[in-house]
SEBA-795579 format. One record per atom (N, C-alpha, C): x, y, z; chain; residue in one letter. Coordinates in pm, whole numbers, padded with zeros to 5 digits. Example, Ala and Ser with C-alpha at 12.3 -4.5 7.8 and 13.67 -1.06 7.14 Angstrom:
<marse px="01319" py="-00569" pz="00780" chaine="A" residu="A"/>
<marse px="01230" py="-00450" pz="00780" chaine="A" residu="A"/>
<marse px="01320" py="-00330" pz="00780" chaine="A" residu="A"/>
<marse px="01285" py="-00225" pz="00708" chaine="A" residu="S"/>
<marse px="01367" py="-00106" pz="00714" chaine="A" residu="S"/>
<marse px="01290" py="00003" pz="00787" chaine="A" residu="S"/>
***
This chain:
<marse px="-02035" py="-00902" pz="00199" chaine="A" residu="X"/>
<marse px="-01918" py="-00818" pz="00214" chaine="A" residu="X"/>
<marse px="-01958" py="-00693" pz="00293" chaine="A" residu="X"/>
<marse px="-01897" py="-00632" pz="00418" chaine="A" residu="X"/>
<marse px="-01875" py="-00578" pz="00515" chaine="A" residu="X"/>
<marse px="-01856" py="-00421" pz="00428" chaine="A" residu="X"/>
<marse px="-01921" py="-00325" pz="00394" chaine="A" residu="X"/>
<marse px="-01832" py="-00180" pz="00434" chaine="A" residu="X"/>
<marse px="-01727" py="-00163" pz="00425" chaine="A" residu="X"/>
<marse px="-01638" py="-00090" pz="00399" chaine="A" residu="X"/>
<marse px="-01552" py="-00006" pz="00382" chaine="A" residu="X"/>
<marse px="-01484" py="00023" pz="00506" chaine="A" residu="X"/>
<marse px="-01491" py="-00018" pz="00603" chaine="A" residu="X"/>
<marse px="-01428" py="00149" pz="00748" chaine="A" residu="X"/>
<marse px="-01371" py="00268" pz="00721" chaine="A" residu="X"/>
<marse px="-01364" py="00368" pz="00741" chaine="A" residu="X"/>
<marse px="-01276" py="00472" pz="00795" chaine="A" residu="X"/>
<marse px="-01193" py="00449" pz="00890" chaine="A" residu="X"/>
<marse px="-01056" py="00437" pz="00847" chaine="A" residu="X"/>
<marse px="-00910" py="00437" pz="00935" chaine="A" residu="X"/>
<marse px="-00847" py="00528" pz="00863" chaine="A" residu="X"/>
<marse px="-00740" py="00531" pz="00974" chaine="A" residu="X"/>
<marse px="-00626" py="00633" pz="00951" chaine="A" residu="X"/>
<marse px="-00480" py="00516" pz="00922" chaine="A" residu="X"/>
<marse px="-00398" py="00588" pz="00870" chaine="A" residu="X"/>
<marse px="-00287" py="00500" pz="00871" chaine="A" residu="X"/>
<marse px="-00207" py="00372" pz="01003" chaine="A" residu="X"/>
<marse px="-00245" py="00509" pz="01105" chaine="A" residu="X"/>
<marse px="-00191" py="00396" pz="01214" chaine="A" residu="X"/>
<marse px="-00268" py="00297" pz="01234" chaine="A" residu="X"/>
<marse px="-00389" py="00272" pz="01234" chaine="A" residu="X"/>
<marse px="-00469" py="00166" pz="01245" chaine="A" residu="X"/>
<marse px="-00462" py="00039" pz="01120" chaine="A" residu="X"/>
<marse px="-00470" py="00130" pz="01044" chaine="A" residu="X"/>
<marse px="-00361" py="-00014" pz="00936" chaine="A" residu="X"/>
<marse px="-00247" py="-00058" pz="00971" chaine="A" residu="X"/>
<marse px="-00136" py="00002" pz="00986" chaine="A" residu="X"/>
<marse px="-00033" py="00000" pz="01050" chaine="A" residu="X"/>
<marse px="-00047" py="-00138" pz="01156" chaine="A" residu="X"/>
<marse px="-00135" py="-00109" pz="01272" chaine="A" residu="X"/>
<marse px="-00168" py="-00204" pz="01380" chaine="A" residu="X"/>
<marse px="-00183" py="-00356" pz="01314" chaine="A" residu="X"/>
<marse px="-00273" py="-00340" pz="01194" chaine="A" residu="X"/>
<marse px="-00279" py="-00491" pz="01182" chaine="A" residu="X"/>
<marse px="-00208" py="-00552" pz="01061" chaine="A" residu="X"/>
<marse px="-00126" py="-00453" pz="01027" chaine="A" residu="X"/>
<marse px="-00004" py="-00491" pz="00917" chaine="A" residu="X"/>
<marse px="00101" py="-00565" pz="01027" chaine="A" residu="X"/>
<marse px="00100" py="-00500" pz="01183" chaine="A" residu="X"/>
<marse px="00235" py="-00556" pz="01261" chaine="A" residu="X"/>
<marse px="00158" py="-00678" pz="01292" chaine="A" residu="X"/>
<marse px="00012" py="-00688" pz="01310" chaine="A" residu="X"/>
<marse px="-00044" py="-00865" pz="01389" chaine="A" residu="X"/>
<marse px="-00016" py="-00926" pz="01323" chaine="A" residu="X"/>
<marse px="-00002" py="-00916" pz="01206" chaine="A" residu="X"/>
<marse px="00024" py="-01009" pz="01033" chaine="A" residu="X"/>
<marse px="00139" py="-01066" pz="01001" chaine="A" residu="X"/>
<marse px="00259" py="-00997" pz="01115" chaine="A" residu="X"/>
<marse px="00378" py="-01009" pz="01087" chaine="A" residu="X"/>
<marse px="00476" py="-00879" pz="00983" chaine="A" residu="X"/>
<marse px="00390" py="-00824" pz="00958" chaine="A" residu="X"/>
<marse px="00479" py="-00689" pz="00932" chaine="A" residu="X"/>
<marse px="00540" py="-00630" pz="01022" chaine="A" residu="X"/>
<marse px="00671" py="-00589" pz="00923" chaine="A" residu="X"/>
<marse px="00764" py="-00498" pz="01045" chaine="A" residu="X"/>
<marse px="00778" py="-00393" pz="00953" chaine="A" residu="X"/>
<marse px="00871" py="-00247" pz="00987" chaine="A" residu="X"/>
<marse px="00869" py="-00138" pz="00975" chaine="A" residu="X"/>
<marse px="01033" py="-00157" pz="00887" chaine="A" residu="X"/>
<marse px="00984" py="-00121" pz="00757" chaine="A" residu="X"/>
<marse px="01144" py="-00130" pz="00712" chaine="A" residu="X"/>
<marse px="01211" py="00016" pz="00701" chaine="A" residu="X"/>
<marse px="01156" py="00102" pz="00618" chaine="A" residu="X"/>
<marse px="01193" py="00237" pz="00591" chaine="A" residu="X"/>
<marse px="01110" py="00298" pz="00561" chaine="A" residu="X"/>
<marse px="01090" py="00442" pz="00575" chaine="A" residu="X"/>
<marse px="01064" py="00547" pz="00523" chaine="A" residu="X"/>
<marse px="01069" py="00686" pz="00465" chaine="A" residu="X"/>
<marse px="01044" py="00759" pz="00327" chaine="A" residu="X"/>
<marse px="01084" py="00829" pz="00292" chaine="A" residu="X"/>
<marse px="00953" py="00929" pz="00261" chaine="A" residu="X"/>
<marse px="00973" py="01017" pz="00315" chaine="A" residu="X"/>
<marse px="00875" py="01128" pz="00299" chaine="A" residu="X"/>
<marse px="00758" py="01068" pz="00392" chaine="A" residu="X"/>
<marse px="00632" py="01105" pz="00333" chaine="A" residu="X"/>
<marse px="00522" py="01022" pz="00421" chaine="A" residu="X"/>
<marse px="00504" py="00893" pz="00413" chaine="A" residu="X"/>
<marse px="00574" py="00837" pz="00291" chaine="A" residu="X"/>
<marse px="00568" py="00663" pz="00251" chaine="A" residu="X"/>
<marse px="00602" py="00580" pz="00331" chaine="A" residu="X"/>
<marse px="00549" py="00508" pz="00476" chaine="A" residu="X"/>
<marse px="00611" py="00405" pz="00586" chaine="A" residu="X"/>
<marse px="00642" py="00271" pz="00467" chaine="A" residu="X"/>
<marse px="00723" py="00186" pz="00477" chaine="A" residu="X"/>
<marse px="00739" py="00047" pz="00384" chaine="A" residu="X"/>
<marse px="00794" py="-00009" pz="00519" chaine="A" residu="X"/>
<marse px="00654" py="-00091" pz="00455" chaine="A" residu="X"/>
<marse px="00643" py="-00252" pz="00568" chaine="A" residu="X"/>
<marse px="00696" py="-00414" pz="00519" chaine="A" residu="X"/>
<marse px="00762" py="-00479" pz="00549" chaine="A" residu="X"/>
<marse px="00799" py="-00625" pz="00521" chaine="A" residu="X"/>
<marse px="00752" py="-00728" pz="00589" chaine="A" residu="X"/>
<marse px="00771" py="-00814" pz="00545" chaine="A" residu="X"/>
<marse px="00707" py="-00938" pz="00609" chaine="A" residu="X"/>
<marse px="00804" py="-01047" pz="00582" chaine="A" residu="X"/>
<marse px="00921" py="-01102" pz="00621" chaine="A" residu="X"/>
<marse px="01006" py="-01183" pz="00623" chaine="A" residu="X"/>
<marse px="01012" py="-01319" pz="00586" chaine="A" residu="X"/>
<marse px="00862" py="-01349" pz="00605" chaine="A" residu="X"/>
<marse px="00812" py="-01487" pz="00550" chaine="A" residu="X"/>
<marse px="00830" py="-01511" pz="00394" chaine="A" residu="X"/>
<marse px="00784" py="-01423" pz="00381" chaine="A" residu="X"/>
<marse px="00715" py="-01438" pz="00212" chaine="A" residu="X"/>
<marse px="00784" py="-01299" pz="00148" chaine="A" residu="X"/>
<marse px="00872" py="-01201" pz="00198" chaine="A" residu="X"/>
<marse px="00902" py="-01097" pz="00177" chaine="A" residu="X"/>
<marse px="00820" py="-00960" pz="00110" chaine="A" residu="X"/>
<marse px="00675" py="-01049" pz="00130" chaine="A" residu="X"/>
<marse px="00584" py="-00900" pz="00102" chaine="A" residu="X"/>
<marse px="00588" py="-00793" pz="00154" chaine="A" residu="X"/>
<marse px="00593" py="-00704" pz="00042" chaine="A" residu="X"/>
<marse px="00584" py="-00508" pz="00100" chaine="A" residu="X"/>
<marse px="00451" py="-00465" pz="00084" chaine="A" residu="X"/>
<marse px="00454" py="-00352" pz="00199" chaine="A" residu="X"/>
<marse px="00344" py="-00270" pz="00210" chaine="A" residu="X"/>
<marse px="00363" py="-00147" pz="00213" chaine="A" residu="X"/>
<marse px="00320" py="-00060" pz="00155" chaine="A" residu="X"/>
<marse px="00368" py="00108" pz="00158" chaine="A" residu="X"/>
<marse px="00216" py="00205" pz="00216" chaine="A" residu="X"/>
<marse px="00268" py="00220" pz="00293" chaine="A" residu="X"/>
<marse px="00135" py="00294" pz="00373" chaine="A" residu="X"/>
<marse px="00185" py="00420" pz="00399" chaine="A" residu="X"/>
<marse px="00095" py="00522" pz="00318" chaine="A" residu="X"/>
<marse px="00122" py="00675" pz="00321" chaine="A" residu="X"/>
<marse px="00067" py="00715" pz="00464" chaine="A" residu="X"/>
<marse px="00137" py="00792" pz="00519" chaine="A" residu="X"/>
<marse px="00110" py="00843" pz="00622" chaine="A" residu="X"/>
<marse px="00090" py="00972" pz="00640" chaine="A" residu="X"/>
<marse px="-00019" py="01026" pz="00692" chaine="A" residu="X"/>
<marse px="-00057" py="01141" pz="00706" chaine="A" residu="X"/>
<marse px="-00145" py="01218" pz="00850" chaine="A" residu="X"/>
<marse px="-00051" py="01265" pz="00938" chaine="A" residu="X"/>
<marse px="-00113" py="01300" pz="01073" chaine="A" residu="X"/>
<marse px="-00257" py="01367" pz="01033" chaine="A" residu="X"/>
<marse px="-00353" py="01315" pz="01091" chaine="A" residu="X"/>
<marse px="-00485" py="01397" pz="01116" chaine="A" residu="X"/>
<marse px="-00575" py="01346" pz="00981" chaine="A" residu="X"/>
<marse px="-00570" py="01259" pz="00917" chaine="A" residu="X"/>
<marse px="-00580" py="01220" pz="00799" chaine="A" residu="X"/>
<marse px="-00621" py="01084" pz="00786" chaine="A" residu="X"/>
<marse px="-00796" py="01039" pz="00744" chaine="A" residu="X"/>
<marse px="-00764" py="00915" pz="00752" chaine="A" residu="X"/>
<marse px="-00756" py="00869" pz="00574" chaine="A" residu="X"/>
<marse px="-00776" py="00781" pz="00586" chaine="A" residu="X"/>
<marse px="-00709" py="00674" pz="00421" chaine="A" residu="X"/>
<marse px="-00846" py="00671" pz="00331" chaine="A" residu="X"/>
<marse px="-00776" py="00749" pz="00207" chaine="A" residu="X"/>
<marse px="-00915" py="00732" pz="00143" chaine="A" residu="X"/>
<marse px="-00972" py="00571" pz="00092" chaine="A" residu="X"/>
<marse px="-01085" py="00557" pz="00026" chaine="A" residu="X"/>
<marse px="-01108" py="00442" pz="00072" chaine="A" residu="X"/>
<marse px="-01032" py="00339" pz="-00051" chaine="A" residu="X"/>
<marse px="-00994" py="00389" pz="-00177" chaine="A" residu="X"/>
<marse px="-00927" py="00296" pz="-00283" chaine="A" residu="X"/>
<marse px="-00792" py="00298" pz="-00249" chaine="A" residu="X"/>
<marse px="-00768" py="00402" pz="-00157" chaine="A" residu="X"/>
<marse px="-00604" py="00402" pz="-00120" chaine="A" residu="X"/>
<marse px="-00608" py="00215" pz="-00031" chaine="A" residu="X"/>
<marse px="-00692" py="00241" pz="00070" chaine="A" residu="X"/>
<marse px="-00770" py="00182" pz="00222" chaine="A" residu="X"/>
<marse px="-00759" py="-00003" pz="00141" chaine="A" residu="X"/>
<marse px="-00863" py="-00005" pz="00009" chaine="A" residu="X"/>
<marse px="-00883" py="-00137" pz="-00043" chaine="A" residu="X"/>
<marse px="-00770" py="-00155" pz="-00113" chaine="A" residu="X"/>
<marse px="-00686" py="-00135" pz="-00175" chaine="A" residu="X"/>
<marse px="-00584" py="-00145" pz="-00241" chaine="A" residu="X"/>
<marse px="-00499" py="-00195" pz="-00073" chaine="A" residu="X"/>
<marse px="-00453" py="-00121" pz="00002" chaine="A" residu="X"/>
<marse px="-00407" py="-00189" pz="00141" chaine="A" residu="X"/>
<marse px="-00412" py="-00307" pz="00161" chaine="A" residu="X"/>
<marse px="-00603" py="-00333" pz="00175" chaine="A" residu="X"/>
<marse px="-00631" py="-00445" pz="00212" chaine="A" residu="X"/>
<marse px="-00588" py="-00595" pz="00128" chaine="A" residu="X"/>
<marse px="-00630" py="-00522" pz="-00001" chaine="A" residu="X"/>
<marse px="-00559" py="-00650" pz="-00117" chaine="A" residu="X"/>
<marse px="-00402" py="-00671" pz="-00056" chaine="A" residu="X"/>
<marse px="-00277" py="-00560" pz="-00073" chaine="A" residu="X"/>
<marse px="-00154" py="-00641" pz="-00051" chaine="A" residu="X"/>
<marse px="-00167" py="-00681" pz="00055" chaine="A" residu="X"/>
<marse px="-00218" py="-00662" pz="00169" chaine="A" residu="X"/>
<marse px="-00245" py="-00716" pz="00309" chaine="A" residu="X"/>
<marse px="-00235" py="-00923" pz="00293" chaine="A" residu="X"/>
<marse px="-00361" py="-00920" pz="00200" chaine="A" residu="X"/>
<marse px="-00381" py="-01045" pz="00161" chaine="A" residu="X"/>
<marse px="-00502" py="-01117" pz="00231" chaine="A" residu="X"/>
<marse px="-00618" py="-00996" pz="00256" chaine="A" residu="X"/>
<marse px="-00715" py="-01045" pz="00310" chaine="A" residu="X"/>
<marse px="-00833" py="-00930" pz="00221" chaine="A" residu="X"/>
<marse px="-00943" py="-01019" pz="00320" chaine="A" residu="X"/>
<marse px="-01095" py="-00982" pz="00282" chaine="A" residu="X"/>
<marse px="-01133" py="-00799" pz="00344" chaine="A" residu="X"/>
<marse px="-01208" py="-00770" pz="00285" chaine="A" residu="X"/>
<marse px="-01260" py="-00643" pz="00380" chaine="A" residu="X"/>
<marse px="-01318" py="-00706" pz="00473" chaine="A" residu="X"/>
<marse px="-01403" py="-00812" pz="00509" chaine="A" residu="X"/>
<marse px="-01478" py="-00854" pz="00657" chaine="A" residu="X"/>
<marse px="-01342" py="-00860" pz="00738" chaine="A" residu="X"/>
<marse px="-01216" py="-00971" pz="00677" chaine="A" residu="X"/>
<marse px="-01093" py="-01044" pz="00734" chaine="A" residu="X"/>
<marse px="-01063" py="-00908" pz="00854" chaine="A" residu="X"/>
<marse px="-01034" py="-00774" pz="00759" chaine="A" residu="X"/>
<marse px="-00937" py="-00663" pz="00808" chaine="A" residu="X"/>
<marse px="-01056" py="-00604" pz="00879" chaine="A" residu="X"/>
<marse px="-01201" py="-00606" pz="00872" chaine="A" residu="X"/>
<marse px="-01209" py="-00540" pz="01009" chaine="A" residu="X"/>
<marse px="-01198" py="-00625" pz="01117" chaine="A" residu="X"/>
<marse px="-01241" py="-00753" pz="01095" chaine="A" residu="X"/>
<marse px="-01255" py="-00857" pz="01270" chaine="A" residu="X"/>
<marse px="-01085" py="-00864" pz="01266" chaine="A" residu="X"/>
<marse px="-00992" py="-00824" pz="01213" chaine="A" residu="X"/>
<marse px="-00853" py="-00785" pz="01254" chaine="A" residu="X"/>
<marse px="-00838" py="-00667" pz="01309" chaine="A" residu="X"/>
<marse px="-00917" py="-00585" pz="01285" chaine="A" residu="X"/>
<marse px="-00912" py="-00394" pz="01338" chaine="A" residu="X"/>
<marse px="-00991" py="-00414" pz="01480" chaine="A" residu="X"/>
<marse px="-01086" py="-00492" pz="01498" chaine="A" residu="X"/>
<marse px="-01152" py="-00506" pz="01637" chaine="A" residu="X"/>
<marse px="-01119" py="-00590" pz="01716" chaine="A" residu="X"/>
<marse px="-00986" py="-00707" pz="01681" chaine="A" residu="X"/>
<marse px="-00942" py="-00763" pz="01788" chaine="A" residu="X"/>
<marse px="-00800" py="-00725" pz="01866" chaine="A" residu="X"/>
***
């Protein structure tokens, strides 16, 4: 098992949309993401200048529905 990375929201963001996430609403800093297939949500706090701490970051990756290796060779392609 791969490390942790340091990202920021938009870079999650990026591979929440390759996944098939789209952008449903947001309220305050909370973006909520869907996925139409399977109707999974994702709530990704957003914060300019700010990256994701890392249990915020793995908790992500779980509803994502992948590995920490999965989501970085998803962050580098």
């Amino acid at each position: 098992m791969s490390r942790l990375p340091v990202v920021s929201a938009r870079e999650v963001i990026r591979v929440a949309e390759k996944l098939g996430f789209a952008f449903d609403r947001q309220k305050g800093s909370h973006a909520v993401y869907v996925r139409s297939s399977d109707m999974r949500r994702l709530v990704i706090p957003v914060h300019k200048g700010r990256d994701l701490r890392p249990g915020t970051l793995r908790g992500l990756i779980d509803d994502l529905g992948l590995s920490v290796d999965e989501f970085v060779e998803k962050l580098s392609a």
